[in-house]
Every structure is written in C-alpha cells, then in structure tokens.
C-alpha positions in Angstrom: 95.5 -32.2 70.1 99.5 -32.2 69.7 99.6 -28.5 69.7 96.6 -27.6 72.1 98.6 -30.0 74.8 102.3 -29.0 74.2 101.2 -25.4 74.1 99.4 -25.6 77.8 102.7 -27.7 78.9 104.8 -24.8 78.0 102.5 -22.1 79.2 101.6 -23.9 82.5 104.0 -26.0 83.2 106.7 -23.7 82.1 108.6 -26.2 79.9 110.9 -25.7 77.0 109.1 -25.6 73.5 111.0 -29.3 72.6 110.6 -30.2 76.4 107.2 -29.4 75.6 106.5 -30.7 72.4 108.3 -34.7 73.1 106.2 -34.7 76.4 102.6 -34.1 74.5 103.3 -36.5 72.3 104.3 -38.9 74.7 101.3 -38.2 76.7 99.6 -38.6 73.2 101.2 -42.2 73.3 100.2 -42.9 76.2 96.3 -42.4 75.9 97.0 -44.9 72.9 95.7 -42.2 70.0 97.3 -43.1 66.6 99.7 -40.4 65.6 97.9 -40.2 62.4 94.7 -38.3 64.7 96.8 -36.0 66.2 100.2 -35.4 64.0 99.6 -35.1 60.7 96.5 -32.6 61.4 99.0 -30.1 63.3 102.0 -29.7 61.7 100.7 -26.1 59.7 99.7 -25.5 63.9 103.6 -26.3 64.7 104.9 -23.5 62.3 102.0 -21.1 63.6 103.3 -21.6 67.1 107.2 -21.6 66.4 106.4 -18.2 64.3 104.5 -16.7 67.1 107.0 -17.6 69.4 109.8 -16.3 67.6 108.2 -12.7 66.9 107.3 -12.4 70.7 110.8 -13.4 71.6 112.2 -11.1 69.2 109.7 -8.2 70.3 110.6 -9.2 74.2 113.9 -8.7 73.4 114.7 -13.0 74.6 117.0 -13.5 71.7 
C-alpha cells in the first residue's frame, strides 16, 4: 500500500521521492489504516524502489 501509493504520486503527480513518500503515508493516515498494515510489510519494497531509482538515474545520466 505505502509503496504502490508513493510510487504513482511520484510517477503521476510528479513529486519528489520524499515529497512522495511523507504524502502516501499521510494519505495512509488519513484513511485511518494502522501503520503496522501498510509499513512494516514494505520496507524490503522501499530499498527495491530507492535501488531502481538510483540505477535509472545513474543510467540517465540525473546524477
């Protein structure tokens, strides 16, 4: 849930990774989901994610 939402807010809503990352746990918050259902599950997704970025970055030549 954490990952699936702050990955569409930074694809589609073109935010910052932590721009997108606070806001879909906040909208998390919001919907009044324990953070235990949607944190704890994720965090292997959250290195997944930062890895791919990284390597597309690096391959696009963004850092």
């Amino acid at each position: 849930m954490l990952m699936t939402t702050s990955y569409k807010k930074w694809l589609e809503e073109k935010m910052t990774i932590p721009e997108a990352f606070h806001a879909a746990q906040k909208e998390l918050r919001e919907q009044v989901l324990d953070p235990y259902q949607w944190a704890v599950s994720n965090i292997s997704k959250i290195y997944y994610i930062l890895a791919l970025f990284l390597t597309l970055s690096s391959a696009l030549g963004l850092f």
